[in-house]
C-alpha positions, 0 to 999 in steps of 0.5 A: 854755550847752548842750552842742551850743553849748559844743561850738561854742565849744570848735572856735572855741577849738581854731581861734583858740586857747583864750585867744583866744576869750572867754567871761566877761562882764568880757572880752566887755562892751568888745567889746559895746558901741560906743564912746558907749554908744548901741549894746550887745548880748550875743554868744555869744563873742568870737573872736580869730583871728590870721590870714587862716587862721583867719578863714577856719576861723571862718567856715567854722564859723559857715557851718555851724551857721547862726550869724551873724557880727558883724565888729569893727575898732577899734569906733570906728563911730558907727552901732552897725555894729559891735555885736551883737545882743542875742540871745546867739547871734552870734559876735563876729569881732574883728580885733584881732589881725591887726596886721602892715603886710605891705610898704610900697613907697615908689617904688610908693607902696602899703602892704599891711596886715591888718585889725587894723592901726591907722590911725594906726600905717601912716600913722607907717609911711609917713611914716618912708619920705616917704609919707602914707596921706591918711585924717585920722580923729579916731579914727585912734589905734584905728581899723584898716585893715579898719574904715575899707575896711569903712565906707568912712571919710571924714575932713577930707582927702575933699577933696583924697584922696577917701574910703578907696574912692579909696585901695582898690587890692587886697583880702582877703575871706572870704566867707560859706562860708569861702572866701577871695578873694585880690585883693592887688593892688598895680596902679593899673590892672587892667581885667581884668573886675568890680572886685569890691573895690567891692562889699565897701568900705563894706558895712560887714562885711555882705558880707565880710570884709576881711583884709588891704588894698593901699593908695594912698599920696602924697608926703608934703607938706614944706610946710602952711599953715592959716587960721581965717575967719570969714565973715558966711554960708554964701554966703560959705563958699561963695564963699570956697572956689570962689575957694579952687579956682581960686587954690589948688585942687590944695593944698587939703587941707581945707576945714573949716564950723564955726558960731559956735554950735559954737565958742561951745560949744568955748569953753564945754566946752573951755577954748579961744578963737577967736583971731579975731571971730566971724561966723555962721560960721567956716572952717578952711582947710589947703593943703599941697605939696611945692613952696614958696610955699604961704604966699605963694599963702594969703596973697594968697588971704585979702587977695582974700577981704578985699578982696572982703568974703567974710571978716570976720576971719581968722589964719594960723598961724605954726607947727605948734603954733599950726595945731593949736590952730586945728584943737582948735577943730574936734576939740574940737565932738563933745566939747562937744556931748556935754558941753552935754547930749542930742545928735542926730547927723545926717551929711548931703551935700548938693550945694553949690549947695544947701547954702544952701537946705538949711540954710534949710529944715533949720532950719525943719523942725526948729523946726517939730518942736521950737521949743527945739532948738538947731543943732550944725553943723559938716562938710567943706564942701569935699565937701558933708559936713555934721554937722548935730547938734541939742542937744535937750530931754529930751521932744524927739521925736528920731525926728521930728527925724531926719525933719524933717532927712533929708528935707531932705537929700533933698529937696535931692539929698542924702544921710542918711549922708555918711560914717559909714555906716548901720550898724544906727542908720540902717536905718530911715531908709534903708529910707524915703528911698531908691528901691524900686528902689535898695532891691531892688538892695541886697537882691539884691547881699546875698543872693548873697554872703550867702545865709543872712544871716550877716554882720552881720545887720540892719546896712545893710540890715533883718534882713527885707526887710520890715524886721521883726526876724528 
């Protein structure tokens, strides 16, 4: 480390406080690679600032030395968003420190919250005053409240909630020169000129960084039902949930796509057992309110679904506990798939109507590219979502792979990331499925909030317009 870099350190160190700014190996190597180990790197340092405050000052630092900024909330990403590079010359800005839930107002319904506040700790929060913040994450025991605004987090509940976006009411940002914008706002409404917030939620830290954030809340529900289907194909699914909408519509939280292959692999890794037959496809339903009857409208939805021969099989739990083993059928996929061997992640939307022409013509392109490849499906039917997943061979070719799927999705009007993001993983395949017109947008919107390129660089967007290394 040079003199001119340890004097860096050292104002970092006089900013944040001498412990909170790491240096050793053994502190920095958790915080430089992602969660799977698909994504490492090797920053500068790790700071750990404790407030608003002195984000602002770290910044503002970084700002003026031209060194770049990787901003990390829970490193619970599955796009590598959140890694540095492995040049040895960003700053690493975790947000850790920066826990506390600021109010809850629960006549409001709004919960104001720093960016290093765990998801699951709020929304056990809001639930002690009657309140949920609806973002259901496997990942919400370490996931944090600046993460999730940042990438715009999805999870099971998009379909009755929304994603995060829809949850976002007010923001804290640092900008790129240290300045700090104070948009807190705890209003459903305010039409006073550009809803600047919008531009910040899932830009993925490469716009700015958020501080703090004013939340949406909802009633908590007092009743929950969940039912495991089995259905004959996709078709069905889809039928099923459109008579779903107009039986039960506003009470569905969750409506869940799962393939007799990822259970047949849940059964395998997991050590559970589908309660019901299996067809080529199984959904997991849950609907939940504050009124009674819920249990009699899901029933009378399913003996429908029966009688019109849209469901093969099919249980409703009778308690809390056994809903939770329905759902360790859906949670336990991602482990399984990690378990059978090398997997290829893919995070898709694609219109409904065309989920079933999608899935068809996936399924040949990725045999065409590789015959022994074998298809992990599962997602959020309800909004379009789905984790199309391949267990691959090890001479497989995964960037043909990718093609073959992403191209699929476009061509059905879809998109290549759903809800995980782009991070640094999908850079590429954004730069070559999107429009040249949507691309120059991107870039104009970065370049006048991050003139120099200092957050996050090389995430979202290339670190070069043409898309070469910096």
């Amino acid at each position: 480390m040079t003199a001119e870099t340890q004097a860096f350190v050292e104002e970092l160190r006089s900013i944040c406080g001498a412990a909170a700014v790491l240096t050793d190996f053994g502190d920095v190597e958790p915080y430089a690679a992602d969660w799977k180990r698909s994504f490492s790197g090797n920053p500068l340092c790790v700071a750990r600032p404790a407030s608003t405050a002195e984000v602002s000052q770290v910044v503002a630092a970084c700002h003026r030395r031209a060194v770049a900024i990787v901003p990390q909330g829970g490193n619970t990403g599955l796009a590598g968003g959140a890694t540095p590079d492995d040049s040895g010359v960003q700053v690493l800005l975790s947000l850790g420190r920066m826990q506390q839930i600021r109010s809850l107002d629960a006549v409001g319904m709004t919960v104001e919250a720093e960016a290093g506040a765990i998801l699951q700790a709020v929304k056990q929060e809001a639930a002690a005053r009657g309140r949920m913040l609806p973002v259901s994450l496997a990942a919400e025991g370490s996931a944090t409240i600046g993460g999730i605004v940042a990438t715009n987090a999805g999870g099971v509940n998009v379909l009755r909630y929304g994603m995060t976006r829809a949850l976002v009411l007010g923001l804290e940002v640092v900008l790129a020169d240290g300045t700090v914008v104070d948009g807190l706002r705890h209003l459903r409404k305010d039409n006073a000129g550009y809803d600047w917030k919008q531009l910040f939620i899932g830009s993925e830290g490469t716009l700015g960084i958020v501080t703090a954030a004013v939340l949406r809340l909802v009633p908590q529900p007092r009743h929950s039902v969940t039912a495991l289907l089995s259905v004959a194909d996709v078709e069905a699914a889809i039928a099923l949930y459109a008579r779903a909408q107009t039986e039960i519509g506003e009470t569905l939280s969750a409506f869940e796509l799962i393939s007799a292959e990822s259970v047949a692999l849940v059964e395998k890794h997991a050590g559970l057992k589908s309660p019901i037959a299996a067809g080529e496809w199984f959904l997991l339903v849950e609907a939940a309110s504050s009124l009674t009857g819920l249990d009699e409208a899901m029933e009378s939805l399913l003996a429908a679904a029966f009688e019109d021969g849209l469901a093969l099989d099919g249980v409703v739990a009778a308690s809390q506990q056994q809903a939770q083993s329905l759902w360790a059928l859906r949670e336990h996929v991602s482990e399984a798939e990690i378990r059978e061997g090398r997997g290829l992640k893919h995070d898709i939307s694609v219109p409904l109507a065309a989920m079933p022409a999608f899935l068809a013509d996936a399924g040949s392109a990725v045999a065409a590219v590789a015959l022994g490849a074998r298809l992990n499906v599962f997602g959020h039917l309800g909004d379009g979502n789905l984790h199309y997943n391949l267990l691959i061979g090890a001479d497989d070719d995964a960037s043909a792979l990718n093609w073959a799927v992403h191209d699929s999705a476009v061509r059905h009007g879809g998109s290549i990331s759903a809800e995980h993001g782009l991070g640094q993983y999908r850079v590429g395949e954004w730069l070559r499925t999107k429009p040249a017109a949507e691309r120059a947008l991107a870039r104009a919107v970065k370049q006048a909030l991050d003139p120099g390129n200092l957050f996050n660089p090389g995430k979202v967007l290339p670190k070069t317009p043409e898309g070469g290394a910096a």
